[in-house]
N, C-alpha and C positions, 0 to 999 in steps of 0.2 A: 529878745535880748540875749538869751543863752548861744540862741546859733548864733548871735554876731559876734559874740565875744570868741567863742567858738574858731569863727572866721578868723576874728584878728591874731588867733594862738597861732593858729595853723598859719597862716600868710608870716607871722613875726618867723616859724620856725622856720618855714622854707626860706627866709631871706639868709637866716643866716648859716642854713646849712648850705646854699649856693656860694655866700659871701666867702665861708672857709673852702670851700673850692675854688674859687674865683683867686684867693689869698697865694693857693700852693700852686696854681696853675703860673700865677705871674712870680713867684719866686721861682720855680722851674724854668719858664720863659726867660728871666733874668739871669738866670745861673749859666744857664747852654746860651744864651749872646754870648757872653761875656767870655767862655771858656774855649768855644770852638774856635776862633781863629788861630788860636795856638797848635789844637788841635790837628788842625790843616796845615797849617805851615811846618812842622816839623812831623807829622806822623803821632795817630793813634796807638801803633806798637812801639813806635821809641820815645813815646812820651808812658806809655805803662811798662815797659820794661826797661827804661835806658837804667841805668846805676849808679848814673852820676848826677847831682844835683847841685846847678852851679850857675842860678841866677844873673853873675855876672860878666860869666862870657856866653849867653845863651845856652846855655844846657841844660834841659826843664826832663829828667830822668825821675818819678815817683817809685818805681820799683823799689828800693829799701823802705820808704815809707809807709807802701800797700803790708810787704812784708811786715815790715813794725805794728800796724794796727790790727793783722793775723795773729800775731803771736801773743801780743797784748790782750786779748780779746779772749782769746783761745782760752789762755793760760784764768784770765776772769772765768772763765763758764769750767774750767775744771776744779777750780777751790770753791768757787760760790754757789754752782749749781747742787751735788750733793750737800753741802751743809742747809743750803733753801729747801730742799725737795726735805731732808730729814726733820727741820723745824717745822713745816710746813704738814708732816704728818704727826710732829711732836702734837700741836696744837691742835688738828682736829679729830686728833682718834685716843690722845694718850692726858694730855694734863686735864685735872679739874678745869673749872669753868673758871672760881674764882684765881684761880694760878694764874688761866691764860688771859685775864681781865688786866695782867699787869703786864704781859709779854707782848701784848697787838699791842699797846698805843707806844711802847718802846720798840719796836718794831715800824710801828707808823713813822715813827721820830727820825728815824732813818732816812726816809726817805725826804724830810725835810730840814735835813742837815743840809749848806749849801756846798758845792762843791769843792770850794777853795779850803774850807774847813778840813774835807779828808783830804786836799793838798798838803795843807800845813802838819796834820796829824804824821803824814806820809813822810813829811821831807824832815821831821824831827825826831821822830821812833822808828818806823817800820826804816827809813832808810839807812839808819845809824847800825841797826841792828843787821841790816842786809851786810852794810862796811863790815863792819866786825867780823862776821862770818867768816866774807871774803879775803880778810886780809890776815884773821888769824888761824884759818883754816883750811883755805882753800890758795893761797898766798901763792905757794909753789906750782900751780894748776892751771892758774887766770894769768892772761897777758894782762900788762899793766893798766891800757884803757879800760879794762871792765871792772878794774878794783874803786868804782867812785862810788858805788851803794846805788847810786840809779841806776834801774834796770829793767827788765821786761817783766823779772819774778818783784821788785817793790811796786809795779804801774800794776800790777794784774793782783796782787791785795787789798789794794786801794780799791781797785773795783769791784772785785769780789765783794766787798764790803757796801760798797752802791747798787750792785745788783741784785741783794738779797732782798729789799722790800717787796721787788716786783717777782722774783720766784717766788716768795711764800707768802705774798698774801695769794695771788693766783691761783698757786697749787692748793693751796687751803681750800679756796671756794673750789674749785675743781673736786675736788677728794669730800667737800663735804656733800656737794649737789649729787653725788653717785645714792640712787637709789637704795633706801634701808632694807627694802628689801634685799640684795644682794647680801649685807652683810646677817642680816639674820640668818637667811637659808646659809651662807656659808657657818653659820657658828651652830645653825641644828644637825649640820650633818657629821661634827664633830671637830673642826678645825677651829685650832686656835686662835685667839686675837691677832697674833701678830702672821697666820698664814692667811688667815682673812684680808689683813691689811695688804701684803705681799703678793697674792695670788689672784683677789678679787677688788679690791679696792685702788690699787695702784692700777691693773689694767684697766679698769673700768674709765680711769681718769685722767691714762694716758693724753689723750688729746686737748684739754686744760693744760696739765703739765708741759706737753711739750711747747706749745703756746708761750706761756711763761719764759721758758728757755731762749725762745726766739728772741721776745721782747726784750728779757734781760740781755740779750745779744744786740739789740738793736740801740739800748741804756748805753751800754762799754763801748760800741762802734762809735759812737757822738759822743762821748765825754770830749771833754777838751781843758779845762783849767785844771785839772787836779792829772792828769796825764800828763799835762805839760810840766809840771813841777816835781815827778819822780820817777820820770820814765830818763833823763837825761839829754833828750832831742839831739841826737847825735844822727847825722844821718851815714848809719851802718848797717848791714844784713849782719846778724845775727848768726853764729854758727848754728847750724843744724846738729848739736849736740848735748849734752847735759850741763854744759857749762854756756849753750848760748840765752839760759834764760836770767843769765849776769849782764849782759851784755846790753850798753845803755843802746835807743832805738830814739828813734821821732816817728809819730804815727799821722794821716794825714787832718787830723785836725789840726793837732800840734801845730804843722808845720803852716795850714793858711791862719792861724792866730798869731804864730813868731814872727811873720815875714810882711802878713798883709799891710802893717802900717807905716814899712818904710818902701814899700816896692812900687818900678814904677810901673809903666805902663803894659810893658808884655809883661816882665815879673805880676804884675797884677791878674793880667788875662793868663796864665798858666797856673794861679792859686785858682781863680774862676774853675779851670779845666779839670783842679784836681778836688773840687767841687760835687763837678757831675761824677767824678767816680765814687765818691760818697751817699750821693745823691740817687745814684743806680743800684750801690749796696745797700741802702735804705729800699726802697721799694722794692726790692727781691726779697727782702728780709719782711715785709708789711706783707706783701703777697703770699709768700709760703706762710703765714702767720694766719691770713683769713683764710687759706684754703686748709689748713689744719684745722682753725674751730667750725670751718662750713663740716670738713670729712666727720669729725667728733658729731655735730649736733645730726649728720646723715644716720648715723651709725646706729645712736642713742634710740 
């Protein structure tokens, strides 16, 4: 009776780890029909770098939108990642047990706030407060379209703020699974806690962490409702300056969520098209993410 139940575990679990392959393969299959005749008929390079985006005299240009969900993204992983990576060493090297018994499950809560939520948080504070800024500070500076408080610096706090569950619970378990031995021998040979942490402890965990970073990279690439309501969906390229991270953007979620419901039929098959290039930014992002925790667990 053991080995058949046995049987039936094993047979339930391969169904359904075939089923969720079976799931991504036809949503990929779905995605490239749907996208590629676009594709073909205007060109893979003037559909990823055209500049103009203009549905309705056939002009399907992504290029300012690729750029928009770079810089958005970017700009996420440079506010959220050191505040993750520093929580993340707060809690398993530095606070009591009972402290950090109140920071994981508000920490947890994060990551089950839903999206729309830090939309509207976004589009009521952070962005009032971006205006401000900009219109009493930076007034003489900013051309007039980037004085609306949406912008690529209010979309990239919003997520910064979405990306910290998945950098510091990760980097936690990362930084905690690093062998004790390491940090004993480092604190016998007379280094202090925080060079222990810095020297032995961070390297060691490097490969979790960087893990993390991807993932949370892979969180801000796929947001889409809470982007859409503080980034501004302007479709614009961004100066390449200090002032282009004022500057409202549309990123290409954004743009197949604004557009998909009234478009028609090639307008449809060119949101399809800018799909797969989501779709290919994903699994380059999954791939360097498993080939980073296969090199860490080699290394270990």
């Amino acid at each position: 009776m053991n080995k058949s139940k046995e049987k039936i575990i094993e047979l339930g679990l391969f169904i359904a780890a075939i089923t969720q392959i079976l799931v991504i393969i036809l949503i990929g299959f779905f995605v490239f029909m749907e996208g590629l005749p676009v594709l073909q008929k205007y060109g893979v390079l003037d559909f990823l770098f055209g500049k103009i985006w203009n549905p309705t005299n056939q002009i399907y240009g992504i290029y300012p939108m690729i750029i928009g969900t770079i810089v958005v993204t970017l700009g996420s992983l440079i506010l959220g990642v050191p505040l993750g990576i520093a929580t993340a060493i707060f809690l398993a090297e530095i606070v009591p047990d009972k402290i950090g018994r109140i920071f994981r499950p508000a920490i947890e809560l994060l990551a089950g706030i839903p999206s729309v939520i830090y939309g509207l948080f976004g589009m009521v504070l952070v962005k009032n407060v971006i205006l401000y800024v900009e219109r009493e500070f930076l007034g003489h500076v900013l051309p007039p379209e980037y004085q609306v408080g949406y912008s690529v610096l209010t979309a990239s706090i919003i997520l910064a703020v979405m990306i910290l569950p998945t950098v510091i619970n990760i980097s936690e378990d990362s930084i905690r699974s690093v062998p004790i031995e390491y940090k004993e021998g480092s604190l016998a040979l007379g280094a202090t806690h925080w060079q222990t942490i810095s020297k032995v402890l961070l390297p060691a965990a490097k490969s979790g962490i960087l893990t993390s970073v991807v993932l949370g990279m892979g969180r801000a690439l796929g947001e889409t409702m809470a982007v859409i309501m503080v980034a501004g969906n302007t479709v614009l390229i961004p100066e390449f300056s200090l002032w282009g991270i004022f500057a409202p953007v549309r990123t290409l979620t954004g743009n197949i969520a604004l557009e998909m419901g009234y478009a028609g039929p090639e307008h449809q098959q060119a949101l399809f098209a800018t799909g797969i290039v989501l779709f290919v930014f994903i699994m380059i992002l999954n791939l360097f993410a498993g080939y980073v925790a296969r090199k860490g667990v080699r290394n270990s």
